[in-house]
N, C-alpha and C positions, 0 to 999 in steps of 0.2 A: 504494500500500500504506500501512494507517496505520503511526504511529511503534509504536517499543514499548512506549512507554508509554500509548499507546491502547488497544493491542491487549490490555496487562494488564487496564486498567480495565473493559476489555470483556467480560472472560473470565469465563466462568458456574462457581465455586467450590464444592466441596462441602463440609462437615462436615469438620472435619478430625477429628473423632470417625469419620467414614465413612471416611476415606480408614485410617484407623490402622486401622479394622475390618476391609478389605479387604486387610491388609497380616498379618492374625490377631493384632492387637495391641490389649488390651483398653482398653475406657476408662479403668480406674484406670489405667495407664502411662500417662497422658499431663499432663502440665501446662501446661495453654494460656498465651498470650501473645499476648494480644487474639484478634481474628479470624483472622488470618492466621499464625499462625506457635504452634507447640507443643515442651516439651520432653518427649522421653521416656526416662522412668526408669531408671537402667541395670539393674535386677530384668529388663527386656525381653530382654537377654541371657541370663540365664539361663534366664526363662518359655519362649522359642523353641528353647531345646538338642535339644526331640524332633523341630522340625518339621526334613524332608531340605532340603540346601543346594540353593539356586540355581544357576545358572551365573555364573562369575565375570567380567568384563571389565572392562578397561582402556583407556579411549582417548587414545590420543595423536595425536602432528603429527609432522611432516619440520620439521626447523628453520624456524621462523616470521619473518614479516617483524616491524619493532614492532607493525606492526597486529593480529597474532595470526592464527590458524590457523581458528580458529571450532570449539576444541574443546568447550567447554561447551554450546555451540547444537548440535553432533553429539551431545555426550551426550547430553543432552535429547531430542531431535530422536528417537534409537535409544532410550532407555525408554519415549518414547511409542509407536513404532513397533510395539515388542511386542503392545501390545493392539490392535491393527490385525492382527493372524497368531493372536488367541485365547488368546495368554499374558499373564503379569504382569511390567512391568518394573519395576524401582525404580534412580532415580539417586542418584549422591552426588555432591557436589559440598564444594567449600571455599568458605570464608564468606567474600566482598569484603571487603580494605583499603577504609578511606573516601580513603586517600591518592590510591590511582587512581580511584577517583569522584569525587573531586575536583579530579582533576590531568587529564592526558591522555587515559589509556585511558578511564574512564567507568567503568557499573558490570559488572555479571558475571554477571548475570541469565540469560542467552543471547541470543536476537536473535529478534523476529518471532510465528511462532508455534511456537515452542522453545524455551518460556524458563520460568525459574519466577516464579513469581507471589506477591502482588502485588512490583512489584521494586520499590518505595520500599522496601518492608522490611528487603526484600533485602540491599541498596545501603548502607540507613542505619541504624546500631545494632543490627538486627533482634533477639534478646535481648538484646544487652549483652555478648557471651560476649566480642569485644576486648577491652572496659572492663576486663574481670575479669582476662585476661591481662596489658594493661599495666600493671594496680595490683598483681599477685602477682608481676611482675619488678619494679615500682618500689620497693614495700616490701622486696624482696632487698637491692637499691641504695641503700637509705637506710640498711638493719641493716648493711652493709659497712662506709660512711661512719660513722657513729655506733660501729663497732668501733673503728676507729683514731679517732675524737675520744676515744671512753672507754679508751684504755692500749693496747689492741693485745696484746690477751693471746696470740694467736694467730702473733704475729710475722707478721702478715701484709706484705709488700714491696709498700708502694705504686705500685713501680713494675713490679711484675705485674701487678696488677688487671688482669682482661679485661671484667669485667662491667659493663657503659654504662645505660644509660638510655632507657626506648622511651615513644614515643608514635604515634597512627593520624592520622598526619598529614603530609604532604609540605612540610619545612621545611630545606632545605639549612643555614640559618644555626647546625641545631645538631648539625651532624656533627662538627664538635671545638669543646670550653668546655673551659672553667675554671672546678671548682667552689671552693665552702670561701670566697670571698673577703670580706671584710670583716674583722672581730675574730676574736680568739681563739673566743669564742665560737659561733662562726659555721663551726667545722670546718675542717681540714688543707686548704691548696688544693692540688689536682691537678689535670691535663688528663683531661680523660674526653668523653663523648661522649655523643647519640644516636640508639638507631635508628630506623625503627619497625617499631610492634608486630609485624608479620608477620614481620620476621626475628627475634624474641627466641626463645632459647633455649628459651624458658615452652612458646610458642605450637608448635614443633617437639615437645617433649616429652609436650605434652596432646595431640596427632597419634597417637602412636605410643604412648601407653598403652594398656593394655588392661584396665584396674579402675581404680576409685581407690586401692586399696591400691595396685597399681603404680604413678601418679601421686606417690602419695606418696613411693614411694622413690624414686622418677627424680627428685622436687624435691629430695631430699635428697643425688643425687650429683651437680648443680651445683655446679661448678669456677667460683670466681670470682675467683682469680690463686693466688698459690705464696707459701709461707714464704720467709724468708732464707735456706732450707738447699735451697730446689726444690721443698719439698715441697706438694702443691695442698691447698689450704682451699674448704671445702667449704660450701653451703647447711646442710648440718647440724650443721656444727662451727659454725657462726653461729648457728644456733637457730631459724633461719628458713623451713625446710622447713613443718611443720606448720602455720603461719598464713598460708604462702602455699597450700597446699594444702585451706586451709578457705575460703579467697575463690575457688577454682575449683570448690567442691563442685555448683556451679548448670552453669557454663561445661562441665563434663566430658559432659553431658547433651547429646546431637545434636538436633538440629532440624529437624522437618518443616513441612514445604513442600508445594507441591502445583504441578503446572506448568499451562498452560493449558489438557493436555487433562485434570486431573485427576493426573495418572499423581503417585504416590509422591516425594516427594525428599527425601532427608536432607542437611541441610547442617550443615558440621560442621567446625572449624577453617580456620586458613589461611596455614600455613607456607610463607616468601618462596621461591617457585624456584630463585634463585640460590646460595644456601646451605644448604639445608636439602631438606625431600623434596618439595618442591611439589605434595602428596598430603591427602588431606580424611584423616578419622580411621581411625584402624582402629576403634572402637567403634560409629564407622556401622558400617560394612560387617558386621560380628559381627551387627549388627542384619537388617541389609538382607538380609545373603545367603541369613538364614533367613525371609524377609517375600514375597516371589517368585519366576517362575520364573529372571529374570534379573535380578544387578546388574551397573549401568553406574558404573562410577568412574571420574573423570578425574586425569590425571596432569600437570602446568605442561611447558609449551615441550616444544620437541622428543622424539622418543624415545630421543635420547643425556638426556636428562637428568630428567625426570620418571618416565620411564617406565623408566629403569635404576635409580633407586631406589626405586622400586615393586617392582619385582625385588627387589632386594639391599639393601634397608633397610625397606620396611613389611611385606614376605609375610614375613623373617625374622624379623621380628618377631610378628606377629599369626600365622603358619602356614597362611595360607588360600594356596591353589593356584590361579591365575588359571588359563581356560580358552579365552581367545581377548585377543588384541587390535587394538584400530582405532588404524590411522594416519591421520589427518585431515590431507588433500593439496589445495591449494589451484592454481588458475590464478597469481594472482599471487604465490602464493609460488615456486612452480617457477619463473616468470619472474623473479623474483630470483636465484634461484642461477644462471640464467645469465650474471651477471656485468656484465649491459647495466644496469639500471638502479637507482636508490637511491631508498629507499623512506624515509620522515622521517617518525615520530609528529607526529599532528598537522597532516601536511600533507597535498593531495589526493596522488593516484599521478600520476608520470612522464605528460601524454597520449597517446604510445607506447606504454606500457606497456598500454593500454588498444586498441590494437589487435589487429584476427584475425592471430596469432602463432604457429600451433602449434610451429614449430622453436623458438622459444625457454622453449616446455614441455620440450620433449626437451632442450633446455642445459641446463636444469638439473637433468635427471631423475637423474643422480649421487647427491644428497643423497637421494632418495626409494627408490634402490636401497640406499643405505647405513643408512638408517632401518628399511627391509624387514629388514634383514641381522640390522640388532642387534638386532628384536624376536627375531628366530630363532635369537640366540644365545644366548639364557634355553631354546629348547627350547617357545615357544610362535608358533603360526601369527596371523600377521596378516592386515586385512582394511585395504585402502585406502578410506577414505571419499572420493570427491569431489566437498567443498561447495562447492557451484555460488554463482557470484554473478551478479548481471543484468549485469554488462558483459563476465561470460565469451562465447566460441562454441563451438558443438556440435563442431567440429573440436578445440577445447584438451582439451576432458572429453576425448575420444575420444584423443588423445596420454597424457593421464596414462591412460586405460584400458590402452592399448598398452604403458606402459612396467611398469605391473602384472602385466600378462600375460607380457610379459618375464622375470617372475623368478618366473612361478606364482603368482604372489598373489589372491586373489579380492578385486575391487573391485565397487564401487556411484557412482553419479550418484545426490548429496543433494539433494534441495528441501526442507527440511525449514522453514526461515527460512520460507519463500512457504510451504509445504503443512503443515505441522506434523506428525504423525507419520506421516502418509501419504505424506508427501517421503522415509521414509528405510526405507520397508518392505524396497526392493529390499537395503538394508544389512542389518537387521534377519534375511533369508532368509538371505545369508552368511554372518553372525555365527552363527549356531543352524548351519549344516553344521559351522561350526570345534569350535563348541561340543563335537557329539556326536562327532569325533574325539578318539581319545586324543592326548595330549602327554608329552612330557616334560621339565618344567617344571624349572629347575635355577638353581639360583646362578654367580654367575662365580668367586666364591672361596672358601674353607673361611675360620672364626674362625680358625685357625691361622694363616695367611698373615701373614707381616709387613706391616706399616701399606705399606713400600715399594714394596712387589710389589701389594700391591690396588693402590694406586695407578698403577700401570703395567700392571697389569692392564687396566684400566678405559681407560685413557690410551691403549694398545695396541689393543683389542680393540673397543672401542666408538667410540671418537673417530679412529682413523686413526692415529696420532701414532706417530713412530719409537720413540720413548721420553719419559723425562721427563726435565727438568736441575733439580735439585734446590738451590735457593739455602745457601748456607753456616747463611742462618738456620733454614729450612725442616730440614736434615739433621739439627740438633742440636734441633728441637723435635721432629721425630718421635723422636729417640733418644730423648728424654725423656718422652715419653709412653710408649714401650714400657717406659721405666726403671719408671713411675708405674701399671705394669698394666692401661694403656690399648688393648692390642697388639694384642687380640678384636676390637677392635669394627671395624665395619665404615666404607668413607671416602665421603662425601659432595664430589664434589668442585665446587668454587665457582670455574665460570669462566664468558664471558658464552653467553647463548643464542640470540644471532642466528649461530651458522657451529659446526659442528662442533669447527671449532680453540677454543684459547684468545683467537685475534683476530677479534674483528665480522666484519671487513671480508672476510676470507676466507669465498667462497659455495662451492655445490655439498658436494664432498667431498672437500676439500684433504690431497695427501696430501706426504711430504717436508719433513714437519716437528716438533719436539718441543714438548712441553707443559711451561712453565716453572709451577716450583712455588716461589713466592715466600714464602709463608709459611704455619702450617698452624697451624689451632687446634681446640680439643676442644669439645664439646658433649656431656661424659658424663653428663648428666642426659638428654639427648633419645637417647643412643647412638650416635651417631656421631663420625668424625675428620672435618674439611674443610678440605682443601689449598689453598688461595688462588689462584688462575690468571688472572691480569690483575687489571687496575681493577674492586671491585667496590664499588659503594655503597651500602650498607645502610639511605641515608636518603635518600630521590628528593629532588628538586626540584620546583617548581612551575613550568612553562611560561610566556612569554610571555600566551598565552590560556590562562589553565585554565577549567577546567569549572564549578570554583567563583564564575567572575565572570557565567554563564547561569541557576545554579541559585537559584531564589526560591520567592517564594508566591506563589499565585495572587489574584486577586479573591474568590475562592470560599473561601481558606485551602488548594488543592490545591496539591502542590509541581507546581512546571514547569521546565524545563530540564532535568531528569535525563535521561541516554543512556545 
């Protein structure tokens, strides 16, 4: 099979004037960006309010090994499928970090013949819409700075400050500094920090907008530490709202794509999974849902956590109603929850691990009944995808089939990687039965609820967990947030995504134990709370081999090494 970056270069692309035509979006909505890649207008929102909504979907995973699940290659894979059955699909997707293109994971294109195109693009700057996000948080972070140099009219507590400093790039050495040093002139020194851009506050915010007037106000109620008295100072009491929001006026605009068979893609944000909604924009989807008969959105890591805040942080937001969702269930991932073996970014798999195995699909098929459970506990029907890889056997598919069928779930055997939309029609058939059933689509919690109880909600309900132990510090940040009229919003919680628990190492669907809630901090510009649960690090590192040390030019000027 060629790489995927062959298979791009390979791929016969149309007009991206055609593709937006077919999508009933005119030519004036679109502002190219070279060959490959266009922004459209957000006027496209309002032009589409007559056309009837699509079908909505959501794909997710069962908790993923590091290697990932192949949810983007399934989304993909499933809106091309459509036009293989006589309908229109449209994907959404979120815009790659270059950190993980350059680090371990590679890029985020999809895989094979599922993937969007061309994926240099993709992969690298593709408009600039990062840039624009790191520089509209960076300039926050310098008006901060430059407040307390010029007097501190604000009383702002240096020693609140929450707000760090972001870049798109995998650099451990600048997860804690020291800025201000030199002279007087050179600004107050404090320890600060940072992260990048895919966790910034900005990059969550412009996610979960729905205009730019709302943009605008959601930069304006960034929280970037508290008075001497407690009280939070605000992006707008800095004055910094409206010029950060004038450097995103390009960025706020989604981005089309087109995949190898052609089929629609809008890419659009790319807020970090672990903290934040691991969810492409809602202004795609406003787009998209009225552009076909189906949109395909994907949601980061497991469906304890992308796909519970797709529930409960982007549909309450934006109001759209999903209509089915996929769970993307792998052979080696089930083989991990059974507890036998350890899987390491970056390195090959276990040689065991790679043998005909079915008992240890069924060891771990816990995590895949408990993944079923939580999509069914929003009140919407899942659909198990199983993407198939070449060193799977037909006996493993046929276990993850069995354990589907186990709990009623309607599944599919993917080829979509090998076959491209025609790998994943048998999905594509199941998804449209979910579809034309009703649902009953629902929240886990009311704005009402105190910050405590969603959180043990979520903790309870979704992850297993007996309850939660709330650290001395954690109890008196949330009082203070509800002191601060933070008390609506809904909680984001930030814990890791390899195991249901707050601990990695725990596989399957670990039950007999509580979720420690270490510290908890606001994101009222983006809308949400995030309760801190384990180690999480907002600023990767770079590998012994990154990916960065393969990627070059070619003799021709083509890049090479990109995965």
């Amino acid at each position: 099979m060629l790489t995927n970056l062959e298979i791009s270069r390979g791929a016969s692309l149309l007009p991206l004037q055609s593709v937006a035509a077919d999508m009933g979006i005119g030519e004036h909505l679109l502002e190219p960006y070279g060959r490959s890649a266009a922004k459209i207008s957000l006027a496209a929102v309002e032009e589409l309010q007559d056309r009837p909504k699509g079908k909505y979907i959501v794909v997710s995973s069962i908790t993923p090994t590091p290697l990932g699940a192949g949810k983007t290659t399934t989304s993909v894979g499933l809106g091309q499928a459509f036009s293989h059955l006589g309908k229109r699909g449209i994907v959404a997707i979120r815009q790659p970090s270059m950190g993980p293109t350059f680090g371990i994971k590679g890029g985020a294109a999809g895989g094979g013949y599922s993937q969007v195109v061309p994926m240099e693009a993709l992969n690298l700057h593709l408009t600039g819409d990062m840039h624009a996000v790191t520089a509209a948080h960076n300039l926050l972070s310098a008006m901060v700075d430059n407040h307390l140099h010029k007097g501190n009219a604000l009383g702002l507590d240096p020693q609140s400050i929450t707000w760090r400093r972001v870049m798109d790039v995998n650099d451990r050495e600048l997860r804690h500094i020291v800025t201000g040093l030199g002279g007087k002139a050179d600004g107050a020194p404090r320890q600060a920090g940072f992260d990048i851009t895919a966790a910034s506050e900005v990059m969550a915010l412009l996610a979960l907008s729905t205009s730019l007037r709302d943009l605008r106000e959601r930069l304006g109620r960034i929280v970037v530490g508290y008075d001497r008295d407690g009280g939070p100072v605000t992006a707008e009491m800095l004055k910094a709202a409206g010029a950060m929001c004038v450097i995103l006026t390009e960025a706020i605009k989604p981005n089309l794509m087109q995949t190898v068979e052609q089929t629609p893609v809008l890419v659009h944000c790319g807020p970090f999974g672990n903290i934040a909604t691991g969810n492409s924009s809602i202004i795609a989807d406003q787009i998209g849902i009225r552009s076909g008969d189906y949109l395909v959105t994907e949601a980061g890591f497991g469906a304890d956590m992308g796909a519970e805040r797709f529930f409960n942080i982007k549909c309450r937001n934006s109001g759209l109603t999903p209509d089915a969702a996929v769970i993307v269930a792998t052979v080696r991932d089930l083989k991990t929850h059974s507890g036998k073996y350890r899987v390491v970014a970056g390195r090959p798999l276990p040689e065991a691990m790679l043998e005909e195995n079915p008992e240890d699909v069924f060891a771990g098929a816990p995590n895949l009944r408990k993944q079923i459970a939580n999509i069914r506990l929003h009140g919407i029907e899942p659909v198990v995808a199983v993407n198939a890889f070449p060193t799977d056997f037909e006996s493993e598919h046929r276990a993850i089939l069995d354990i589907a069928a186990e709990e009623s779930a309607r599944a599919a055997v993917c080829t979509h990687v090998v076959d491209g939309g025609k790998g994943a029609v048998e999905l594509a058939r199941a998804v449209m039965e979910v579809c034309d059933e009703p649902n009953n689509f629902r929240q886990l919690y009311p704005d009402s609820m105190p910050l405590v109880e969603k959180i043990e909600t979520v903790a309870r309900n979704v992850y297993g967990a007996d309850g939660i132990d709330l650290s001395p510090l954690a109890a008196r940040q949330l009082a203070d947030y509800e002191r601060c009229g933070f008390g609506q919003l809904p909680v984001c919680i930030a814990k890791s995504h390899l195991s249901l628990s707050s601990d990695p190492t725990l596989k399957g669907a670990p039950t007999g134990w509580r979720l420690p809630v270490r510290e908890v901090r606001a994101s009222v510009g983006a809308g949400f709370i995030y309760p801190i649960c384990g180690d999480m690090s907002t600023m990767p590192g770079l590998s012994s081999s990154p990916a960065a040390e393969r990627i070059d030019i070619g003799e021709n000027g083509e890049i090479v090494g990109l995965a």
